[in-house]
C-alpha positions as CSV (number, residue, x, y, z in Angstrom):
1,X,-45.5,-32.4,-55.9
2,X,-43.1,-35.6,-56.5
3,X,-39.5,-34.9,-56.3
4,X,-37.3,-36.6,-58.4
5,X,-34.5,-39.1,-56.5
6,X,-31.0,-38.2,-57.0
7,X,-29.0,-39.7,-59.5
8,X,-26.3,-42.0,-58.6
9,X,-23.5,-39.1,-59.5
10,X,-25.0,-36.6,-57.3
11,X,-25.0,-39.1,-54.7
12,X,-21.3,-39.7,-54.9
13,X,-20.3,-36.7,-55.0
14,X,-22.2,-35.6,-51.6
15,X,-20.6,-38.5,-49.9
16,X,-17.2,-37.0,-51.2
17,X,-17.8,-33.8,-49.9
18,X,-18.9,-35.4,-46.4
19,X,-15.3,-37.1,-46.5
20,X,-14.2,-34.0,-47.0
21,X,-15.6,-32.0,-44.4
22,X,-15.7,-34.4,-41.8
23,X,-11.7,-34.1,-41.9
24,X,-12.0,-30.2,-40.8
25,X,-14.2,-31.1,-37.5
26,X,-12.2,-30.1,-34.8
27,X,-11.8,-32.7,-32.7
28,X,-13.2,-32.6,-28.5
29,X,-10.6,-33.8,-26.2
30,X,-11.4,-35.6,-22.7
31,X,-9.0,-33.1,-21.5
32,X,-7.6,-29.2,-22.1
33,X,-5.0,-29.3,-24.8
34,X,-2.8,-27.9,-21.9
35,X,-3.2,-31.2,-20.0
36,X,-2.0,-33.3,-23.4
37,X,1.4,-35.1,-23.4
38,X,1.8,-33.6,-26.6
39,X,2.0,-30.4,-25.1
40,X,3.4,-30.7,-21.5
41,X,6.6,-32.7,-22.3
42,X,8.3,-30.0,-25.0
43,X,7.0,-27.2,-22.6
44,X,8.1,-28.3,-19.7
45,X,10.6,-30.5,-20.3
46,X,12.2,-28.6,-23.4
47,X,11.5,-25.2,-23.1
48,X,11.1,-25.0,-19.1
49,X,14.3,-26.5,-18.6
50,X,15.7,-24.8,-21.1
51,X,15.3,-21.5,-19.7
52,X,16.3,-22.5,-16.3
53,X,19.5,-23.3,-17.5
54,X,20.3,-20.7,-19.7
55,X,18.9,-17.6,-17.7
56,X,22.3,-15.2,-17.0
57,X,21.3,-14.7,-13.4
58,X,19.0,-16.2,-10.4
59,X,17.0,-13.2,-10.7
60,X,15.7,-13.8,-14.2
61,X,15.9,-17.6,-13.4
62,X,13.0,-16.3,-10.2
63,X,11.0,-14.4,-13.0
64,X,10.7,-17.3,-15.5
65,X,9.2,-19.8,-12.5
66,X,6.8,-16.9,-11.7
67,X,5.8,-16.7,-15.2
68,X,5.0,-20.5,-16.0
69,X,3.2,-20.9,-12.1
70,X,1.1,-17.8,-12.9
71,X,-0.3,-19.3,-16.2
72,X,-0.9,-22.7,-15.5
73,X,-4.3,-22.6,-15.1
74,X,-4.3,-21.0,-19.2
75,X,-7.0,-23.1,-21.3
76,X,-7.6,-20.7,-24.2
77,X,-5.8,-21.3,-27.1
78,X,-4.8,-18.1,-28.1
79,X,-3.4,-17.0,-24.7
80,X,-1.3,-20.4,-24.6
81,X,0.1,-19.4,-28.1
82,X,1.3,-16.3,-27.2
83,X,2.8,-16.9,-24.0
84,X,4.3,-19.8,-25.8
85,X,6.2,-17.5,-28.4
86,X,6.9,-15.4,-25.7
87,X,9.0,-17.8,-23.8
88,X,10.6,-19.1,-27.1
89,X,11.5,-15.6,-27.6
90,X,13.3,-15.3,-24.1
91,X,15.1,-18.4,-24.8
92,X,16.7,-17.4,-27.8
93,X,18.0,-14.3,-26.2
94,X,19.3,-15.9,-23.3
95,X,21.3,-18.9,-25.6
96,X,22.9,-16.0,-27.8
97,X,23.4,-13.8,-24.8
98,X,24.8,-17.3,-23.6
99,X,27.2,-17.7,-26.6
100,X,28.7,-13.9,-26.4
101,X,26.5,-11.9,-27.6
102,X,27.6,-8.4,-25.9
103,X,24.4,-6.5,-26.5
104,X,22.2,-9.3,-25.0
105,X,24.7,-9.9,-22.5
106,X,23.8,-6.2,-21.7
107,X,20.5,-6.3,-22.2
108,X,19.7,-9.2,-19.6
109,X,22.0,-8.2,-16.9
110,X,19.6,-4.0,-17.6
111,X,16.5,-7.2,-17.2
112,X,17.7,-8.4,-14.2
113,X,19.1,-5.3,-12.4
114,X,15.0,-3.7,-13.2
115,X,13.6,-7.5,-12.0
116,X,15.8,-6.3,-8.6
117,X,14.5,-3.3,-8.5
118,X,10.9,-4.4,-8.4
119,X,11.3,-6.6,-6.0
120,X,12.8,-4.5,-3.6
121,X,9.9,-1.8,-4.3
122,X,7.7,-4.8,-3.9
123,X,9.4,-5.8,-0.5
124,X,9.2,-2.0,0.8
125,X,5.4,-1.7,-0.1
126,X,4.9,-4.7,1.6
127,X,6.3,-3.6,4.5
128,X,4.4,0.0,4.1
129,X,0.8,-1.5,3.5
130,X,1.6,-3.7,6.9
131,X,2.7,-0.8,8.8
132,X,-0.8,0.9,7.6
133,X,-2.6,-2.3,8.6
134,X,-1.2,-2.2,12.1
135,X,-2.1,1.4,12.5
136,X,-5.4,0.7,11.1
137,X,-5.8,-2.1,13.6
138,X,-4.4,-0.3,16.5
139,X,-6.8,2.7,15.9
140,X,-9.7,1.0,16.1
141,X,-9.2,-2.0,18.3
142,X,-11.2,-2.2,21.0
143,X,-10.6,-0.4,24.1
144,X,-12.7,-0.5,27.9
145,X,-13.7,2.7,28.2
146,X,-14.6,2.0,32.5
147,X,-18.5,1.6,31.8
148,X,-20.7,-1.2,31.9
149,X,-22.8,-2.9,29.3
150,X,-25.4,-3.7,31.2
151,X,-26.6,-7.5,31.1
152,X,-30.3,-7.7,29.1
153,X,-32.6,-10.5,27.2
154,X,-29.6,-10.3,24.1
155,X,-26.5,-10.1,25.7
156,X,-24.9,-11.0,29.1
157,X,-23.0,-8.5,32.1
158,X,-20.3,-6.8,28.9
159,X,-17.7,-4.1,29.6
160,X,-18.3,-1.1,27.6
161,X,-16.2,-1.4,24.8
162,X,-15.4,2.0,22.1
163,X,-15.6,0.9,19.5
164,X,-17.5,-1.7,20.1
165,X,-16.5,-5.2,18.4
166,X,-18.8,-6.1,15.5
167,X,-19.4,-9.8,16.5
168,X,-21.0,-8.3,19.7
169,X,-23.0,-6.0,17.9
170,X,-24.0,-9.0,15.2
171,X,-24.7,-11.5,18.5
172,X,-27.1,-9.0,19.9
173,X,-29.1,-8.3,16.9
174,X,-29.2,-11.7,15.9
175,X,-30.7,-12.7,19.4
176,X,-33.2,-9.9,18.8
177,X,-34.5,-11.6,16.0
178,X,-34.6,-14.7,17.0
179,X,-36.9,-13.6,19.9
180,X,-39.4,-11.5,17.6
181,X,-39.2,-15.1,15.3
182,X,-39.8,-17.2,18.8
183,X,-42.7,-14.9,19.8
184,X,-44.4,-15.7,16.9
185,X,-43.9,-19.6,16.7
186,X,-45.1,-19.2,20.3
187,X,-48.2,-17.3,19.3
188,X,-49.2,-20.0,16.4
189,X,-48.4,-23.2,18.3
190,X,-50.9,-21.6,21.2
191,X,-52.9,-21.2,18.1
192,X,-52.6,-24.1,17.4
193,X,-53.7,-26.0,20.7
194,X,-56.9,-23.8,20.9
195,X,-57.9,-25.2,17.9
196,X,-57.0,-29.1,18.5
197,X,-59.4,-28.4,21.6
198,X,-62.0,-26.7,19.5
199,X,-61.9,-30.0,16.8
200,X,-62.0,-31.9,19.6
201,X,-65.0,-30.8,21.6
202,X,-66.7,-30.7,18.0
203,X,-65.2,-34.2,17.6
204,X,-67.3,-35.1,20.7
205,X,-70.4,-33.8,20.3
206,X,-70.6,-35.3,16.8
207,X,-70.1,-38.9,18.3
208,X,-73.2,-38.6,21.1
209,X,-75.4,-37.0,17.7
210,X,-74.4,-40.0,15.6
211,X,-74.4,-42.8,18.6
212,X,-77.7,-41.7,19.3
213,X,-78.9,-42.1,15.5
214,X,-77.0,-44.9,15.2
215,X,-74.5,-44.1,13.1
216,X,-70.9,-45.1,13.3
217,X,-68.2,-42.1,13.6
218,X,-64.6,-42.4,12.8
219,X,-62.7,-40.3,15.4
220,X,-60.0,-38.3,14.3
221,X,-58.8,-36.0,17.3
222,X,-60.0,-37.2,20.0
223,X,-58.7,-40.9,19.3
224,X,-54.7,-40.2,20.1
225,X,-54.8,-36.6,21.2
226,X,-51.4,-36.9,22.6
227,X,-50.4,-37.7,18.9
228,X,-51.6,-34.3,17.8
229,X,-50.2,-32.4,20.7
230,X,-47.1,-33.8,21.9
231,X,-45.1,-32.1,18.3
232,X,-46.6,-28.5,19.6
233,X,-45.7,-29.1,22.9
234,X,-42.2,-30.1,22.1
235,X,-42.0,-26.1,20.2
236,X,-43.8,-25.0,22.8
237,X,-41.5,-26.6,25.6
238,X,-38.3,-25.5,23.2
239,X,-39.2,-21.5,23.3
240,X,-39.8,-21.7,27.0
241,X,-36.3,-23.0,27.2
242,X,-34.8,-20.0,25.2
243,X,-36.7,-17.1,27.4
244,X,-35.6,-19.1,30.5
245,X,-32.2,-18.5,28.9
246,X,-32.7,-15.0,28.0
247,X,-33.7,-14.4,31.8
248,X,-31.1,-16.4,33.4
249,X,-28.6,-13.8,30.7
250,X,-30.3,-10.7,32.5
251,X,-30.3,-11.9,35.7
252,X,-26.4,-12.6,35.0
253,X,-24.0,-11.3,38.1
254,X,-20.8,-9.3,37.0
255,X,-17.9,-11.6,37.6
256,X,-15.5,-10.4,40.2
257,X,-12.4,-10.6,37.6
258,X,-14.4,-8.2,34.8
259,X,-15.6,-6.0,37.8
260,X,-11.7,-5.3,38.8
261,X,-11.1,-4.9,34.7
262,X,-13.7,-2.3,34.5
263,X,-12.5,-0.5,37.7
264,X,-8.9,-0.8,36.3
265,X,-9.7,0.9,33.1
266,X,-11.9,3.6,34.2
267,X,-8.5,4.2,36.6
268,X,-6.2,4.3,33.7
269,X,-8.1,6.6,31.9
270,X,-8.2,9.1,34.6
271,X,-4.3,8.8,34.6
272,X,-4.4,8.9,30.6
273,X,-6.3,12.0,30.6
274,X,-3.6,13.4,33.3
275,X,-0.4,12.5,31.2
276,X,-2.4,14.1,28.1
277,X,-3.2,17.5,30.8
278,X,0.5,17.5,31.6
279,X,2.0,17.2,28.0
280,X,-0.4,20.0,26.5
281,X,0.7,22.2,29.9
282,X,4.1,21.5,28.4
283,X,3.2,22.7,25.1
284,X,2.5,19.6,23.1
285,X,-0.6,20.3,20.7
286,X,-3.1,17.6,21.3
287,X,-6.7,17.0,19.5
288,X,-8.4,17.8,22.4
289,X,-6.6,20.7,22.9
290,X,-6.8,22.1,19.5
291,X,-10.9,20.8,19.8
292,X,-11.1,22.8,23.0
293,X,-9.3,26.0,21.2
294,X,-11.4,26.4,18.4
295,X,-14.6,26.5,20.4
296,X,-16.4,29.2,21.8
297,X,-19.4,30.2,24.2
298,X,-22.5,29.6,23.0
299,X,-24.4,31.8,20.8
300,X,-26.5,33.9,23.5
301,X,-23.7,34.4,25.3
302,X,-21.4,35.3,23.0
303,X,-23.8,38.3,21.3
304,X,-23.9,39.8,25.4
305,X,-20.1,39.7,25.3
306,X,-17.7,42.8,25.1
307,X,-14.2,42.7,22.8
308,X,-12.5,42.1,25.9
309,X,-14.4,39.4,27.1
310,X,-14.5,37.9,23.7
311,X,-10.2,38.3,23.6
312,X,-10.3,36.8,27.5
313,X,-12.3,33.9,26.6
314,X,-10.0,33.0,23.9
315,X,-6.9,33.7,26.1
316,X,-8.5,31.3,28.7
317,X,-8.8,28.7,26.6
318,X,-5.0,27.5,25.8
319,X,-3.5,25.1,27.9
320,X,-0.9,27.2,30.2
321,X,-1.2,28.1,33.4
322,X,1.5,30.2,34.2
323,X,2.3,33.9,32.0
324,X,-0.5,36.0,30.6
325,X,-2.9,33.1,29.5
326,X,-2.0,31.9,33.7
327,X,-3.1,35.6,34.7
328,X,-6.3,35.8,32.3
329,X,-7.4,32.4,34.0
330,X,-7.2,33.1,37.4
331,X,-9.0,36.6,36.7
332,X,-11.7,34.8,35.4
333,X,-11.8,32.1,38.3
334,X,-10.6,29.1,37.0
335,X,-9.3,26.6,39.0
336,X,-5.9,25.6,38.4
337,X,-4.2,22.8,39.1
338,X,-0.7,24.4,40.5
339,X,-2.2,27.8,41.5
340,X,1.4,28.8,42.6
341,X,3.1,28.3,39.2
342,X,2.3,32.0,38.1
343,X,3.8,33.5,41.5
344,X,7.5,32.2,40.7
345,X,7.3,34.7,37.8
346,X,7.2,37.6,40.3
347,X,10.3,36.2,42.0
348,X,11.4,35.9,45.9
349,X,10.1,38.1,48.1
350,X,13.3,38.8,49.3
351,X,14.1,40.0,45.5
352,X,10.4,41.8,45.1
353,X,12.1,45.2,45.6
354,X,14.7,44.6,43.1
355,X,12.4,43.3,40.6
356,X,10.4,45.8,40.8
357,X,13.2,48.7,40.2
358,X,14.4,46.7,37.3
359,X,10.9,46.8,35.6
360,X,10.1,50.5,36.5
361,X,13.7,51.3,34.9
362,X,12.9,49.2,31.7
363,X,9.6,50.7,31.4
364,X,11.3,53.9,31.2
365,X,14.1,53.2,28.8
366,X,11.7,51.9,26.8
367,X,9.3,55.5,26.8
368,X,12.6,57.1,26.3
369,X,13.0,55.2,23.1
370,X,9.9,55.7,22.1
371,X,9.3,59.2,22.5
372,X,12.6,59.7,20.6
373,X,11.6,57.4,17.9
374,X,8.6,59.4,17.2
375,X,10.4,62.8,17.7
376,X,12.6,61.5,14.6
377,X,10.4,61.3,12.7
């Protein structure tokens, strides 16, 4: 089917309209608007500087850099717009606060006392979360615990470290792998030569078949068989190196300096364990304490166990040495470690007699008041 051309009118007005249109394209820049001179002198040489010098205090003054360095890196063109009139907006309060406005007068100096506020909030948590950091790091940084980390294929003579550092736990599992990876590329380049030789004693054969027909053959492996094995002897040569290595790392000596560390810490726990055994004899409440306080025989032992024993057990296990929990112990044979800190309670022997008068009279007084408690009522 034949369309008929358009007339000259028709083709006018479409050229008008594309005119037209072609006005509305929006146009691509090189650059973000942001970047245009058009828009960086009157926003930061106008408005910018404008609020610097108009802001009623340096603490507002503070807050307006921190607003325009915070959204420089703003491309979209709504979020320029509106922090635009924002700022606009701030600058017209502070020029009529400026010119005597009371209520804006009051109103920036309520601003600037809150912008205050924050930032000394924002100066304590600061200081807070870095507290908590340093606990945090302090709580779980590495400590010698006295023991050895023996020396092995991965890793070299170690102290014993709780807990132990994650780069040494990452160093020996990477050398782990590396060997299982080694052992293999060991296994293929051995592989590898058995079948160079296989080629090659195929290789040679063929030639005394084809010299003896008269044939010509063209060698391949058995030409320059240094050229096909001197790569797989290089890998070869390579992994021998790193088990050589991993040997010479477990046939590693302890150094005399990390030997004297090791001894040093395992003494400093000892007298770690004795400050902690002196402060809960003095009544301080410790974890291991309260650990050692909420446990109990074990479960066959405990079902053959009478009330008393039961009430004795749980006596026996406090931290005093001296007083009832002093008497339970040494009933039940425990070694102490001042077994003469539950005598001074009896007193002198010079005073025994006393003592003992003044306790027989007490125990009295106190079945006289009882008995005449109960006859009263």
């Amino acid at each position: 089917m034949n369309m008929p051309a358009p007339s000259a009118d028709s083709l006018a007005h479409r050229a008008r309209l594309a005119t037209l249109i072609s006005e509305l394209r929006p146009t691509h820049f090189r650059a973000p608007l942001t970047r245009l001179r058009a828009h960086r002198l009157p926003t930061l040489w106008t408005l910018y500087r404008g609020l610097l010098r108009d802001a009623p205090s340096e603490t507002i003054r503070s807050r307006i850099r921190v607003f325009f360095h915070s959204r420089k890196a703003l491309r979209a063109q709504g979020d320029v717009t509106r922090d635009l009139k924002t700022a606009h907006k701030w600058w017209d309060v502070f020029r009529e606060a400026r010119a005597g406005d009371a209520h804006l007068q009051a109103v920036c100096a309520r601003y600037s006392r809150m912008l205050e506020g924050a930032r000394a909030q924002a100066e304590a948590d600061k200081v807070y979360d870095e507290e908590l950091a340093w606990y945090e790091r302090m709580r779980t940084r590495p400590i010698m615990t006295g023991a050895y980390l023996r020396p092995s294929l991965y890793n070299g003579p170690l102290p014993r470290l709780a807990p132990q550092p994650l780069h040494i736990t990452g160093m020996i599992t990477s050398r782990r792998k590396a060997r299982v990876r080694r052992m293999a590329r060991h296994e293929v380049c051995h592989e590898d030569l058995t079948l160079l030789n296989a080629e090659g004693h195929f290789e040679r054969a063929l030639a005394v078949s084809s010299s003896a027909e008269g044939a010509q053959l063209t060698r391949v492996f058995t030409d320059d068989p240094n050229g096909w094995r001197e790569p797989i002897k290089q890998t070869m040569d390579s992994v021998s190196e790193a088990f050589q290595r991993e040997k010479a790392r477990l046939n590693a000596p302890y150094p005399p300096e990390m030997l004297e560390a090791i001894k040093e810490a395992r003494r400093e726990k000892i007298r770690n364990k004795t400050r902690e055994g002196e402060r809960e004899r003095r009544g301080e409440m410790t974890n291991r304490l309260s650990k050692r306080m909420r446990q109990g025989p074990p479960a066959h032992v405990l079902a053959l166990m009478t009330d008393e024993q039961r009430r004795m057990d749980r006596v026996a296990r406090g931290a005093s040495e001296v007083g009832f929990v002093g008497h339970v112990k040494r009933r039940l044979g425990f070694r102490l470690v001042d077994g003469e800190a539950g005598k001074v309670e009896l007193g002198q022997p010079e005073n025994r007699e006393t003592l003992d008068k003044t306790a027989e009279e007490i125990a009295q007084e106190n079945e006289r008041r009882r008995v005449s408690s109960e006859a009263g009522l």
